[in-house]
BADRENKE-603167 format. One record per residue (C-alpha): residue number from 1; residue in one letter; x, y, z. Coordinates in steps of 0.02 Angstrom, whole numbers, plus 50000, padded with zeros to 5 digits. Example, Ala and Ser with C-alpha at 12.3 -4.5 7.8 and 13.67 -1.06 7.14 Angstrom:
% BADRENKE-603167
num;residuo;px;py;pz
1;a;50615;49775;50390
2;s;50684;49947;50357
This chain:
% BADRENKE-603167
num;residuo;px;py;pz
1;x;47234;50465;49085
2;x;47352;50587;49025
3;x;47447;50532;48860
4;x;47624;50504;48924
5;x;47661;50325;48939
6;x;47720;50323;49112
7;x;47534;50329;49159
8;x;47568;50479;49280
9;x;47377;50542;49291
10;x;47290;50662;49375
11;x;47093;50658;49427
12;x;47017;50809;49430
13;x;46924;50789;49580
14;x;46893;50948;49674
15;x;46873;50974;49868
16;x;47030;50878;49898
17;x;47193;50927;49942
18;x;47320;50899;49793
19;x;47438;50796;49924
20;x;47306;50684;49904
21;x;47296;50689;49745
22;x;47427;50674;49694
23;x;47485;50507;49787
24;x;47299;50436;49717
25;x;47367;50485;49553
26;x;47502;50385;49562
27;x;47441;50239;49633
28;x;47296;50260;49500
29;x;47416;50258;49335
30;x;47520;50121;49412
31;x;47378;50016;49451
32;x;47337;50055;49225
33;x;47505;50007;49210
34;x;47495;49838;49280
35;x;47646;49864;49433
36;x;47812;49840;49431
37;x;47810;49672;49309
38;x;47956;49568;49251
39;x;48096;49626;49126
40;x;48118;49609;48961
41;x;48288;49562;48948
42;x;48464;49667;48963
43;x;48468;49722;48780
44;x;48284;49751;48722
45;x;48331;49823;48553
46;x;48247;49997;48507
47;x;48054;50024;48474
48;x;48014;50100;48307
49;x;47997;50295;48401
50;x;47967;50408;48264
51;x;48038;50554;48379
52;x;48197;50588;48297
53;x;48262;50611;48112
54;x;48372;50508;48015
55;x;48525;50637;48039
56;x;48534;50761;48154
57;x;48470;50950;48144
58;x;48546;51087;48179
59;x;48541;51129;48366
60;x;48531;51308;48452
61;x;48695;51360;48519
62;x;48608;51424;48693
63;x;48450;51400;48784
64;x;48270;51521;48733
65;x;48240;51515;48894
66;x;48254;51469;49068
67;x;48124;51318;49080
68;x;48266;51269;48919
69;x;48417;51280;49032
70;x;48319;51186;49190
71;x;48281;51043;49051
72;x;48480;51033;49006
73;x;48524;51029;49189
74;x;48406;50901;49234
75;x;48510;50779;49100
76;x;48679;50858;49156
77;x;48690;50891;49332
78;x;48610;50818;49485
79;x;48498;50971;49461
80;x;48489;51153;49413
81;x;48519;51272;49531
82;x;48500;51475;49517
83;x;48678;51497;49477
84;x;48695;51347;49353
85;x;48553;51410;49266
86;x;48611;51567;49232
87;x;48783;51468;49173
88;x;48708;51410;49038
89;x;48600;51552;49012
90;x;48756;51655;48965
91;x;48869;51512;48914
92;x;48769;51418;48797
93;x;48776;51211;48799
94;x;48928;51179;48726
95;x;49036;51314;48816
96;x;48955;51254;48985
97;x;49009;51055;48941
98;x;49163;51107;48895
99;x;49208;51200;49067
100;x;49124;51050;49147
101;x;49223;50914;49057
102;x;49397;51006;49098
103;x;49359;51031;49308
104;x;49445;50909;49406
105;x;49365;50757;49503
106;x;49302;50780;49674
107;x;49371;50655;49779
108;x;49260;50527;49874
109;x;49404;50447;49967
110;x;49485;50582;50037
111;x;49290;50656;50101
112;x;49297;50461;50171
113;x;49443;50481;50252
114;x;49421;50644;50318
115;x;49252;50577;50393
116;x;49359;50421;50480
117;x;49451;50552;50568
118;x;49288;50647;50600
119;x;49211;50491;50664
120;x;49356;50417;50770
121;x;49393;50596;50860
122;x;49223;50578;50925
123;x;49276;50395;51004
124;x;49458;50322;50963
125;x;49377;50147;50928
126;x;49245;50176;50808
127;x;49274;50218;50591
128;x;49170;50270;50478
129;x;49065;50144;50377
130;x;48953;50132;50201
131;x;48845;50292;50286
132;x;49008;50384;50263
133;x;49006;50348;50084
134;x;48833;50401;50048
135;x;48897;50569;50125
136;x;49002;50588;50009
137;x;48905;50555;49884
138;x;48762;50690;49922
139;x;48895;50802;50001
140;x;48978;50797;49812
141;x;48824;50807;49713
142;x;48713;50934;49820
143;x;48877;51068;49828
144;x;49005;50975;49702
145;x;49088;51094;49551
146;x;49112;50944;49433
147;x;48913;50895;49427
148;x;48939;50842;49244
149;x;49080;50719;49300
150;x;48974;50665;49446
151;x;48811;50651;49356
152;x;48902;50535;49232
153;x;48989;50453;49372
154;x;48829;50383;49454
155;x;48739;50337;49275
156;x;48908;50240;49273
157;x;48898;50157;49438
158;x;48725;50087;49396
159;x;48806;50011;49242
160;x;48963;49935;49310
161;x;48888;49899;49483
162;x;48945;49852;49638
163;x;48842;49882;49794
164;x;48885;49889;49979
165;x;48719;49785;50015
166;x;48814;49649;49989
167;x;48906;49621;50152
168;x;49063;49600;50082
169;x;49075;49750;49977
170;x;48981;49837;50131
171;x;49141;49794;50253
172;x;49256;49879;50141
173;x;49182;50067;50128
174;x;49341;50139;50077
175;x;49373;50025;49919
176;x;49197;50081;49872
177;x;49219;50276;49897
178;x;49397;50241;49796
179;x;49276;50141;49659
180;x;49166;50316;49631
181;x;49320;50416;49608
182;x;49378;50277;49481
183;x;49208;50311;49374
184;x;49225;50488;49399
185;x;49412;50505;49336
186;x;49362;50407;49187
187;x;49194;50458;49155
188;x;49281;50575;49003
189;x;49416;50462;48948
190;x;49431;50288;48872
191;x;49327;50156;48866
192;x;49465;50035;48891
193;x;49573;50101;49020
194;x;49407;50117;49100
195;x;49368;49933;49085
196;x;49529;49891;49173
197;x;49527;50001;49311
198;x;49357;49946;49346
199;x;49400;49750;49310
200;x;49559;49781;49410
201;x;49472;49878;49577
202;x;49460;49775;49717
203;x;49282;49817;49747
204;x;49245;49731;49604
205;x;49370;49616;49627
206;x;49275;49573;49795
207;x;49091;49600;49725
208;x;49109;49504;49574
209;x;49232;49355;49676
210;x;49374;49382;49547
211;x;49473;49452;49682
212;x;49563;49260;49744
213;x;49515;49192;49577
214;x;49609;49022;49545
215;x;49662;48944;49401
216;x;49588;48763;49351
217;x;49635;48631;49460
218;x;49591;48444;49354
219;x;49659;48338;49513
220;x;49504;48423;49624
221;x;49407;48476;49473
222;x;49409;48647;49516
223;x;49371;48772;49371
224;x;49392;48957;49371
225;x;49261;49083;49464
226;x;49164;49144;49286
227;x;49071;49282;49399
228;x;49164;49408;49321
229;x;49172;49343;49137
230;x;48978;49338;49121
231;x;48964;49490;49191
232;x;49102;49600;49124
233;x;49023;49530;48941
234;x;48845;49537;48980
235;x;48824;49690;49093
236;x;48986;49811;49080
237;x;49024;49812;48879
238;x;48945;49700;48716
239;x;48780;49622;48798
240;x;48676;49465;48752
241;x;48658;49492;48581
242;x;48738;49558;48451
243;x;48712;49746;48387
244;x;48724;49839;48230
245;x;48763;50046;48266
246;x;48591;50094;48312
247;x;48566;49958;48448
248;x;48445;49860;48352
249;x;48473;49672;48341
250;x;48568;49572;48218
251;x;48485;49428;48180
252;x;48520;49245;48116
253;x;48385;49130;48057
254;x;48264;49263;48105
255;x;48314;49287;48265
256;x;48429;49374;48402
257;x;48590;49309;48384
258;x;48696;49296;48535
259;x;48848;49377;48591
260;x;48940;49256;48665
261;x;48915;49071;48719
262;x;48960;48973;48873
263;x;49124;48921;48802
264;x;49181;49130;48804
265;x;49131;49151;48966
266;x;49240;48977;49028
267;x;49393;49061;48919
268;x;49368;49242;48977
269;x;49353;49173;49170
270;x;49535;49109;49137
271;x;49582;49271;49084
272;x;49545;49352;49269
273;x;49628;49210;49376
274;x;49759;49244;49479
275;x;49706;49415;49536
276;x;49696;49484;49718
277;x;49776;49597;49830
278;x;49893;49745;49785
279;x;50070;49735;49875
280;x;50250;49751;49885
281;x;50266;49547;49831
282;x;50146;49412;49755
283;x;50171;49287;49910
284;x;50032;49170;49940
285;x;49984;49253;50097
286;x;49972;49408;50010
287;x;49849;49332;49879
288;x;49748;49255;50001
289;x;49737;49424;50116
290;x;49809;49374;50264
291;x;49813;49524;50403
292;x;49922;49575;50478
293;x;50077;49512;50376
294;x;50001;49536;50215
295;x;49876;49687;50250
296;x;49938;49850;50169
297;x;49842;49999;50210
298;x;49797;50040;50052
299;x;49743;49893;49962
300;x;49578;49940;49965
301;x;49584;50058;49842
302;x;49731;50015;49743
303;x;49718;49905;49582
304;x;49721;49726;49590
305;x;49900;49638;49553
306;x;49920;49473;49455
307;x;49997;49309;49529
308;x;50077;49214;49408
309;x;50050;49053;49546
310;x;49877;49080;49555
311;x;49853;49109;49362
312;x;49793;48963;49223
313;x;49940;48922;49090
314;x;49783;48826;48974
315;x;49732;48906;48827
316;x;49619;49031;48843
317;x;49476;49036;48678
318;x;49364;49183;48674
319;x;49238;49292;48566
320;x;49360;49219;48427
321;x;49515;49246;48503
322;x;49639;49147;48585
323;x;49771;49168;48693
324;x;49880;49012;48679
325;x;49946;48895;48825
326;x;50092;48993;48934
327;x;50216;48900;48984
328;x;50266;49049;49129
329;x;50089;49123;49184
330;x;50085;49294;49120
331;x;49914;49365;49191
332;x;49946;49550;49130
333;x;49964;49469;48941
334;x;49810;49388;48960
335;x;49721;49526;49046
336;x;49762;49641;48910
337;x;49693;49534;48771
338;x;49524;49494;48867
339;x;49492;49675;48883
340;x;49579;49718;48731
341;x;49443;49601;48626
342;x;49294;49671;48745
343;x;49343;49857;48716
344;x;49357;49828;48520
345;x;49194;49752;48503
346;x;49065;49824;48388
347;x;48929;49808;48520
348;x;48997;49915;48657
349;x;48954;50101;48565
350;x;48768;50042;48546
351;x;48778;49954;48690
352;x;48862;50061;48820
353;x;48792;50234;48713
354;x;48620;50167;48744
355;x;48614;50138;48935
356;x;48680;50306;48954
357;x;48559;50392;48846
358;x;48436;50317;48961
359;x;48511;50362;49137
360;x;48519;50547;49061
361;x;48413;50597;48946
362;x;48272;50482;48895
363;x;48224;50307;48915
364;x;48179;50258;48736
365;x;48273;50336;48636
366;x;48279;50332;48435
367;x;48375;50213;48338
368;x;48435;50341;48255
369;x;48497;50433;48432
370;x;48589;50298;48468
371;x;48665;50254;48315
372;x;48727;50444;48313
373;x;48785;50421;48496
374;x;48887;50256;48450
375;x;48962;50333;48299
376;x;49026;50488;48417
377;x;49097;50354;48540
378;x;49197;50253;48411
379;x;49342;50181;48481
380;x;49286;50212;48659
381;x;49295;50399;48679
382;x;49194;50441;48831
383;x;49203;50600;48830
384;x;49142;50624;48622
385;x;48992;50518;48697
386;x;48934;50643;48816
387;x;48937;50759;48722
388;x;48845;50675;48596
389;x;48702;50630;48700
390;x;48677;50807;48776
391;x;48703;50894;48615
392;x;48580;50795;48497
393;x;48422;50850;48416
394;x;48327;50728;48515
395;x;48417;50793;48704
396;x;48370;50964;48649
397;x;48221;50992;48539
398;x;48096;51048;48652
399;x;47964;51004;48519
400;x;48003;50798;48532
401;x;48025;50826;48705
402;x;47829;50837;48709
403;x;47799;50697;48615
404;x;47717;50546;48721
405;x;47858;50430;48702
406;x;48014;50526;48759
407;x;48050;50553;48935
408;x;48094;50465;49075
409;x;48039;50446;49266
410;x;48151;50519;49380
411;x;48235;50410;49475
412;x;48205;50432;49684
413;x;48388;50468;49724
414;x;48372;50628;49576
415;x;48196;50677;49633
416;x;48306;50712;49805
417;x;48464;50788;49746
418;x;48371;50900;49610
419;x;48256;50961;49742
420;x;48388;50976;49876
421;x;48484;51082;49749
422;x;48355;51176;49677
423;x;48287;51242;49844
424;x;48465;51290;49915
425;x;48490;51152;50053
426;x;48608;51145;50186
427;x;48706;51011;50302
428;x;48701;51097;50503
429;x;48858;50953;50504
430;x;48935;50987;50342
431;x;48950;50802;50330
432;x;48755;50764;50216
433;x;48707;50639;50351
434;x;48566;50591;50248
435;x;48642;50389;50231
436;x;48535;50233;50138
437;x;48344;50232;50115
438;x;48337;50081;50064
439;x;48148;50053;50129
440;x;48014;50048;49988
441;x;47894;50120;50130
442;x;47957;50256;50232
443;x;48097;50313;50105
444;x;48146;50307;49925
445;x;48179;50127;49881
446;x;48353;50168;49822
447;x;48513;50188;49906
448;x;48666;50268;49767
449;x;48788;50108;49762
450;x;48677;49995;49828
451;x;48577;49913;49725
452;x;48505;49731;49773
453;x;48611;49647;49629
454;x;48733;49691;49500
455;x;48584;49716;49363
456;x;48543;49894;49463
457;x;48389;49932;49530
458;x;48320;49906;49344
459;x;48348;49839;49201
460;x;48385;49921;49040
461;x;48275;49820;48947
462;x;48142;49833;49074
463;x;47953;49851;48981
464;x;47801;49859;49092
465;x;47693;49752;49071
466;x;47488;49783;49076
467;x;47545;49980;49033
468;x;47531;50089;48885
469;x;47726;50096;48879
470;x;47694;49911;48890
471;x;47591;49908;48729
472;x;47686;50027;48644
473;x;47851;49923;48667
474;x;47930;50060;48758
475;x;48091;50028;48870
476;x;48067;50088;49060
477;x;48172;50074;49152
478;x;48150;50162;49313
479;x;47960;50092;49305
480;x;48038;49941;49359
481;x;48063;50046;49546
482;x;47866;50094;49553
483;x;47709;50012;49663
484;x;47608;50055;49786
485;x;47704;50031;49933
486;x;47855;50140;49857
487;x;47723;50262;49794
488;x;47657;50278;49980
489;x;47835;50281;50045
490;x;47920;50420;49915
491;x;47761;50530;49971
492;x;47797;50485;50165
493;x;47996;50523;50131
494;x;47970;50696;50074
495;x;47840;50735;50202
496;x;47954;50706;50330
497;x;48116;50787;50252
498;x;47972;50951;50181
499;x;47936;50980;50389
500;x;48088;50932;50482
501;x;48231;50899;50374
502;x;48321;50739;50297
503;x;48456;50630;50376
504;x;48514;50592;50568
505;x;48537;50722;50687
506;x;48710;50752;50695
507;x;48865;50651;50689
508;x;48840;50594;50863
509;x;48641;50603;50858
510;x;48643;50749;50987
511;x;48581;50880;50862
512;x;48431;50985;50880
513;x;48365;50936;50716
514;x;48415;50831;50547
515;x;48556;50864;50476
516;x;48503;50909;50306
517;x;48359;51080;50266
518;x;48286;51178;50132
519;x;48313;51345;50138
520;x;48125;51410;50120
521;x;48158;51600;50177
522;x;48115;51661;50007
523;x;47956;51561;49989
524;x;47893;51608;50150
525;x;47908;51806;50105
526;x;47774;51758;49995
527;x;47648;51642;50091
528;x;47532;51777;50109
529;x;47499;51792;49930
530;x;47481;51601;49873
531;x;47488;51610;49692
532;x;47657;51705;49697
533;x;47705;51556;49810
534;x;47657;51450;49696
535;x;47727;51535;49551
536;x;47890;51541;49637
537;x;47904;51349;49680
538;x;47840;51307;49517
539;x;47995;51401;49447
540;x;48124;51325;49563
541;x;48056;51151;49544
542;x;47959;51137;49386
543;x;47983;51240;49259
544;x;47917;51199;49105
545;x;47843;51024;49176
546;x;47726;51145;49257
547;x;47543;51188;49213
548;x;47400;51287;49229
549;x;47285;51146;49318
550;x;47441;51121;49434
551;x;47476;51273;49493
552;x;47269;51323;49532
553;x;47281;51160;49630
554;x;47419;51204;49723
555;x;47348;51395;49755
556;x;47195;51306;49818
557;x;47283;51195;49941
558;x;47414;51339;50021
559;x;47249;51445;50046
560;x;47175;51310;50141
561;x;47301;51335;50259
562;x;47239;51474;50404
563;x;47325;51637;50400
564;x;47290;51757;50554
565;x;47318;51943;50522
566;x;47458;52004;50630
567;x;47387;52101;50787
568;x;47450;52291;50806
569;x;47572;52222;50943
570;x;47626;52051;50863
571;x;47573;51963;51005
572;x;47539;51823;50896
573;x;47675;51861;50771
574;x;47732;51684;50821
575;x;47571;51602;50751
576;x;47573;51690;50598
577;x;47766;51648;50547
578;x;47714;51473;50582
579;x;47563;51475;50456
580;x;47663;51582;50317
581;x;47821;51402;50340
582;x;47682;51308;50341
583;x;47621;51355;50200
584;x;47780;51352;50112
585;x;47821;51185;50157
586;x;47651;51137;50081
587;x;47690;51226;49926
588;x;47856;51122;49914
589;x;47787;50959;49937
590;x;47655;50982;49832
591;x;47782;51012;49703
592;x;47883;50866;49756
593;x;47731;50735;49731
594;x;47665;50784;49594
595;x;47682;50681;49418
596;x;47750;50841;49338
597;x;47893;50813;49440
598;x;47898;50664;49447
599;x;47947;50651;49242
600;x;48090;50711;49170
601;x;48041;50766;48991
């Protein structure tokens, strides 16, 4: 077994083709690391990783080389590309962030509501859906300017979830769309006003059932919807248990001590009563959502407005503050102070520094990483926070980057978008009518915003159990994602998308093929010669990940593949261009199922 903890191996088993094994590889390490296992909790405090030192070191200004800039890319964008890798190249990190953290947001609405027209031109009575949003999504991070905005915009979304599997959230596509550009506009800004737009959205408001929240009723015993509370506490900012800087513990009588208690989450749930619908009034109807009286075209997307009808006048005790009894309701005074006291808390750097570290860079990081990544976000700065994480030793020292312990596996959504950007892809439509894949066994297992509950597709915390991570107290989270059947179905996925493309063919399914293709001209100008085939998809999709017992593999495999000579008068010129794709395509998803890229180191 090779020594990362992932448990990626590889047999060395000749006279097999390396599709082969490589899926046997993976189903091999997971079945050493003991499946997919339970988590370990939200806020599994830091494992005693040696990788980084106590203070930062000095960090090189611009990349030694290309495999360097791919590695930066991988953390920052939805995947390098030719041109972005020459950005950096020439830029260096910092100037390349910079540029990146001053382009403006691309806008998943409007590509929404451009699609709606699309969609209802075809036939008057129809409008687009959730698919429409996942266009976006992939149409933004395949061709999108702002990838650093975006890539931090999706790390955010799996943070502060909501998720159009649930049917609720799912009937409202536009409020979604409208939520992404709401992480994306803040995703370099402040903490706070973050928190409120997010508590304040209506897709949240409708995922989280603080949208129609009512104050306590004693008469019928109602009490206030505390959805919200626990979650905004637990999930979006300070956690389960208290901090200190560098995300380890604090404890009290030897252990964990909590964060909150049942008592905050009863106050805070106070806090978000009397919230709903945005409008020109706060009448009932309008609360409640009546259409068509009370139905204003853009509510969806606009933030959530306070009834003062709807909205408890008790006192409202939590995480030691109090907001005392109102004799008028005053939701926006007691919506300030509940955020006010979540935003301020000590816990959210290490908390919310940590989680981020992980969706971008690595997935156990040092103490000592995220103590310097809280310290940069102080008072909720997100932008000093990105930069933080990118920047540090332990992002860019390609020396700890090949220690065991750092890393992460790449979750199935970036495996796609890396490789869709990496080997030029196109949309015949324009629209990226690639939509959910969902299924664990003909697709990736993961849909972008639409995760099966609002703790993401994994947890934070997540250690697997029965693995070397396992033993070694190592956090992974995207581990949480892997068995057999979505081992089988990630190698199925790319199959299909390597030899006919990815997505539905067409807007109105009419098309001649999928909507979405690899552009594999260049490879295929050198399937004759198989090791500069190989070379040449190991440097598009690899880079320094690759290795010498991959790429003779993979050179074995592609000349496995019959090529004819061409005949003086190309009568079977036909044949021959269909062995030189074929063996390009080979070459690519030989790439694409292989542990190499699988990790992100």
């Amino acid at each position: 077994m090779r020594d990362f903890p992932l448990c990626l191996a590889r047999p060395a088993m000749a006279g097999r083709s390396l599709a082969w094994l490589a899926a046997l590889a993976l189903v091999a390490g997971l079945s050493a690391c003991g499946g997919s296992g339970g988590a370990a909790g939200d806020t599994a405090g830091p494992s005693s990783n040696p990788a980084s030192p106590s203070s930062p070191a000095p960090t090189v200004a611009k990349p030694g080389s290309r495999e360097e800039a791919m590695r930066f890319l991988m953390q920052a964008s939805f995947g390098p590309t030719e041109a972005s890798i020459a950005a950096v190249m020439d830029k260096g990190y910092e100037p390349w962030l910079d540029e990146q953290l001053a382009k403006p947001a691309s806008m998943h609405r409007l590509n929404w509501d451009a699609s709606d027209a699309a969609v209802k031109a075809l036939k008057a009575t129809d409008s687009a859906g959730s698919r429409e949003v996942l266009d976006s999504f992939y149409k933004v991070a395949i061709t999108g300017d702002d990838q650093l905005r975006q890539r931090v915009a999706y790390a955010l979304s799996q943070i502060m979830v909501v998720s159009m599997a649930q049917d609720n959230v799912g009937n409202q596509p536009r409020a979604v769309a409208s939520y992404l550009d709401t992480l994306s506009a803040n995703a370099f800004g402040n903490y706070r006003v973050l928190l409120e737009q997010v508590a304040t959205h209506p897709a949240m408001g409708l995922y989280l059932s603080h949208l129609k929240n009512q104050k306590e009723d004693a008469k019928t015993g109602r009490v206030p919807d505390e959805n919200f509370a626990r979650e905004v506490m637990q999930l979006f900012s300070i956690g389960l248990i208290e901090l200190n800087a560098d995300g380890s513990p604090k404890l009290e009588a030897g252990a964990p001590k909590p964060s909150y208690t049942a008592d905050d989450i009863a106050g805070m749930a106070k806090v978000f009563t009397g919230l709903s619908w945005d409008g020109p009034d706060t009448a009932d109807g309008r609360f409640w959502g009546w259409c068509p009286d009370y139905c204003e075209a853009d509510r969806a997307f606009k933030p959530m407005q306070g009834y003062s009808q709807f909205h408890s006048l008790s006192e409202k005790k939590f995480l030691g503050k109090v907001v005392a009894a109102q004799v008028k309701a005053d939701p926006a005074a007691s919506l300030k102070a509940g955020l006010d006291a979540l935003a301020l808390h000590a816990n959210v750097g290490p908390f919310i520094g940590r989680q981020m570290i992980q969706r971008l860079v690595t997935s156990n990081p040092s103490p000592d990483y995220v103590a310097r990544v809280s310290k940069a976000f102080g008072a909720g700065d997100m932008k000093a926070m990105v930069k933080a994480i990118l920047l540090d030793s332990e992002a860019r020292d390609a020396g700890l980057a090949a220690q065991p312990s750092y890393g992460k596996l790449q979750e199935p959504v970036l495996r796609l978008t890396a490789a869709l950007r990496a080997l030029g892809a196109s949309s015949d439509s324009g629209a990226w009518l690639i939509g959910a894949t969902d299924d664990p066994a003909t697709q990736l297992g993961q849909s972008p915003l639409r995760s099966p509950s609002v703790f993401n597709f994994y947890r934070p915390g997540f250690i697997a159990p029965g693995s070397e991570s396992g033993a070694a107290k190592l956090t992974m989270p995207e581990l949480q994602l892997v068995q057999e059947t979505s081992v089988a179905g990630y190698a199925n996925f790319i199959k299909g998308g390597v030899a006919g493309g990815f997505g539905q063919r067409g807007l109105d399914w009419k098309a001649a093929r999928n909507d979405v293709q690899f552009d594999l001209t260049a490879l295929i100008a050198l399937a004759a010669k198989p090791a500069d085939l190989v070379e040449q998809v190991s440097k598009q999709l690899l880079g320094g990940r690759s290795n010498a017992a991959l790429k003779a593999e993979m050179v074995a495999a592609v000349e496995s593949v019959k090529l004819d000579a061409l005949k003086a008068d190309a009568s079977n010129k036909k044949t021959v261009d269909d062995q030189l794709l074929n063996r390009a395509k080979l070459g690519v998803y030989l790439a694409l199922v292989s542990p190499e890229y699988l990790v992100q180191k």
